[in-house]
C-alpha positions in Angstrom: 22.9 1.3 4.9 20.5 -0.5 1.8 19.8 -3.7 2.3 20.3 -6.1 -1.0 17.3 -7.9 -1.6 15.9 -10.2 -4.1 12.0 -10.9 -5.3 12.9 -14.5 -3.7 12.8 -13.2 -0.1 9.9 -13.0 2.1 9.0 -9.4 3.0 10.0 -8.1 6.3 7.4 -8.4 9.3 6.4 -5.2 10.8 8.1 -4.5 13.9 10.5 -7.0 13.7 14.6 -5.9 14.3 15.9 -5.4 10.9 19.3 -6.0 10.0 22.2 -3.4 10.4 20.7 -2.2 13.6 18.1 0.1 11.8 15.4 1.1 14.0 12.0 1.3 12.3 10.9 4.7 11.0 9.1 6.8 13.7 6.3 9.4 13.5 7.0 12.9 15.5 5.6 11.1 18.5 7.9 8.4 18.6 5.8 5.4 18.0 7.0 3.1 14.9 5.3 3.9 11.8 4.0 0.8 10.2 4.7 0.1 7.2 2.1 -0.3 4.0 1.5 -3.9 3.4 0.8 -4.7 -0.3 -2.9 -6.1 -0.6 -3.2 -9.8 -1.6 -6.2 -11.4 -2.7 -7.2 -14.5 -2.8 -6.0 -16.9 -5.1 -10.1 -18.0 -6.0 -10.7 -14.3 -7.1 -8.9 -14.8 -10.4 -11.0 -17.4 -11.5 -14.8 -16.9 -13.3 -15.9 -20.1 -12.1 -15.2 -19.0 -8.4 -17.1 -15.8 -8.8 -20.6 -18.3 -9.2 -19.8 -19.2 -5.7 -22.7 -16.1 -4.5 -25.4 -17.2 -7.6 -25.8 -20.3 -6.4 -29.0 -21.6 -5.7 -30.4 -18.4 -7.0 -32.3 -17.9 -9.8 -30.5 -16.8 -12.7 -31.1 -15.2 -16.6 -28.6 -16.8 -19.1 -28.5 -15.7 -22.3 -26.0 -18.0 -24.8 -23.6 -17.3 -27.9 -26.8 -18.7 -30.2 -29.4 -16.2 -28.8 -31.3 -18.4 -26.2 -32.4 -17.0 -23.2 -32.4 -19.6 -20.1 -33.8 -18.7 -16.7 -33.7 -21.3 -13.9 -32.0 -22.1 -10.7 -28.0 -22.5 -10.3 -27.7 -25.5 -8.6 -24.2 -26.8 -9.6 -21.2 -25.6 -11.7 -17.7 -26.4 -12.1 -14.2 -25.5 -12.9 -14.8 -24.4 -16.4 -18.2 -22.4 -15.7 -20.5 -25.7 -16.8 -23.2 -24.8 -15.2 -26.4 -26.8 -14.0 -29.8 -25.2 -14.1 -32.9 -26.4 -12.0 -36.8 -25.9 -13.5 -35.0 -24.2 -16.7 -37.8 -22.4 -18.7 -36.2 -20.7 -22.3 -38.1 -18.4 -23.7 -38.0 -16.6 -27.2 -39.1 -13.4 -28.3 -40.3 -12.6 -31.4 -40.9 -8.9 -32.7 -44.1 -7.3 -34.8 -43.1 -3.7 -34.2 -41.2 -1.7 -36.5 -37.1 -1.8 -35.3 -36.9 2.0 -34.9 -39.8 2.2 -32.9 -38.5 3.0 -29.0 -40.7 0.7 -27.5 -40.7 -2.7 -28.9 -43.7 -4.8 -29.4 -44.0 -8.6 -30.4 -44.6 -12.0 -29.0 -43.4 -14.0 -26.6 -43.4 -18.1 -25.3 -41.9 -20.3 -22.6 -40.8 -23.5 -23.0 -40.0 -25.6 -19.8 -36.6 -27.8 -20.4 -36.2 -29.1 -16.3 -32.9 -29.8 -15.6 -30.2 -27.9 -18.1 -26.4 -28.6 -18.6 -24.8 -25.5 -20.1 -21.2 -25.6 -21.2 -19.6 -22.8 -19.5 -18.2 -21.3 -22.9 -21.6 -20.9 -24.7 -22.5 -18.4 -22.3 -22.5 -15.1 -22.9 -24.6 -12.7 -19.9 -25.7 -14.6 -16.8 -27.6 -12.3 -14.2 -29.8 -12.7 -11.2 -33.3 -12.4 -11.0 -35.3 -9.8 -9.2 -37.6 -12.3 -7.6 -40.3 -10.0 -7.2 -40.3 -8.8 -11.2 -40.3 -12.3 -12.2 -43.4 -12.9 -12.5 -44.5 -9.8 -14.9 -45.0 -9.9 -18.6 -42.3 -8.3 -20.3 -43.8 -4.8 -21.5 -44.9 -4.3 -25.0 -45.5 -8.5 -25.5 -47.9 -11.6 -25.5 -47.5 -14.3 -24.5 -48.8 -17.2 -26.6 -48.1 -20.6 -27.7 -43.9 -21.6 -28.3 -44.9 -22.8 -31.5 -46.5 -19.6 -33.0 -43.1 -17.4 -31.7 -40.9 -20.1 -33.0 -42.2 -19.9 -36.3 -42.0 -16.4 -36.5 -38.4 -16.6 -35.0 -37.3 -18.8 -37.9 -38.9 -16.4 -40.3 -37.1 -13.4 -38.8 -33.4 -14.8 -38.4 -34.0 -16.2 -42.3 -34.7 -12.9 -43.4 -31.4 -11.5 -41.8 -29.7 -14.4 -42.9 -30.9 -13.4 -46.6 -29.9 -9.7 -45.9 -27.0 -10.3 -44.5 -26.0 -12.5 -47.3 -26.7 -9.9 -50.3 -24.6 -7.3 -48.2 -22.0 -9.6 -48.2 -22.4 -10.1 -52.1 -22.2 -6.5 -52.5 -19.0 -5.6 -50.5 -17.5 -8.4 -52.3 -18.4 -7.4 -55.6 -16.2 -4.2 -54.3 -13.3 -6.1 -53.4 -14.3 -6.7 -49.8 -14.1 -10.1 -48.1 -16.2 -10.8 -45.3 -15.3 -13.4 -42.0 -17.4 -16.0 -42.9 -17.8 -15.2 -47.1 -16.1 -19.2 -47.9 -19.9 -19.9 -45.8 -21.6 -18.1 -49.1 -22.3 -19.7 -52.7 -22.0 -16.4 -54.8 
């Protein structure tokens, strides 16, 4: 006999009488066979925010939708993935090797910013730390002082700003229109 059921009604317990005096399905050795139970997780595993829960008070890279990198300590976040850093230090690279060469070379500075508020959409790659790494130069660069990198920075995101602007001219001159071409004075 099939029972009629609906997605409304509780599933039945395992080893409890079921209706129509079925008995429960039995293995060759006459012990009730149970029966597969579908696998729930918890509700806070379909949230981002809830997967900080093991990062915090660890120390964390961040890297942002602008290109910042962040490292400092997770000491707070929220519903929306806010996060609050703890002796935040952003640091900014800035290359002098060639861009096909396989091991880069270039510059780099720190900057200490204390206590941070990140809005949880502005970031892009969070990570822990090796804590034992932390502490070594990054291979191939310098570290010197944040204004020197910043200036070259600024130099090397205007110059792909002013490349990426002629290639824009050009596909547009060939009927292409770029995402963000109403941005560009032709």
């Amino acid at each position: 006999m099939m029972e009629n059921l609906s997605i409304h009604d509780p599933p039945s317990q395992p080893g409890a009488h079921q209706s129509g005096g079925q008995t429960p399905q039995t293995s060759g050795r006459g012990a009730p066979q149970p029966q597969p139970q579908p696998q729930q997780l918890p509700p806070q595993m379909f949230t981002t925010a809830a997967q900080l829960l093991d990062l915090t008070d660890k120390k964390l890279l961040i890297c942002l939708r602008d290109g910042r990198k962040l490292t400092g300590v997770l000491r707070s976040w929220d519903q929306f993935a806010n996060l609050v850093l703890q002796s935040t230090v952003e640091r900014i690279y800035a290359t002098t090797s060639d861009p096909s060469d396989p091991q880069p070379k270039g510059l780099y500075a720190d900057q200490l910013h204390g206590i941070f508020l990140v809005r949880g959409e502005n970031v892009l790659l969070l990570g822990e730390i090796d804590l034992d790494k932390d502490d070594d130069q990054p291979p191939g660069f310098e570290r010197v002082e944040f204004s020197v990198v910043e200036k070259l920075a600024k130099e090397h995101r205007a110059a792909e700003k002013a490349k990426e602007k002629n290639k824009q001219r050009t596909l547009a001159t060939l009927g292409f229109e770029g995402e963000n071409l109403g941005d560009m004075i032709l």
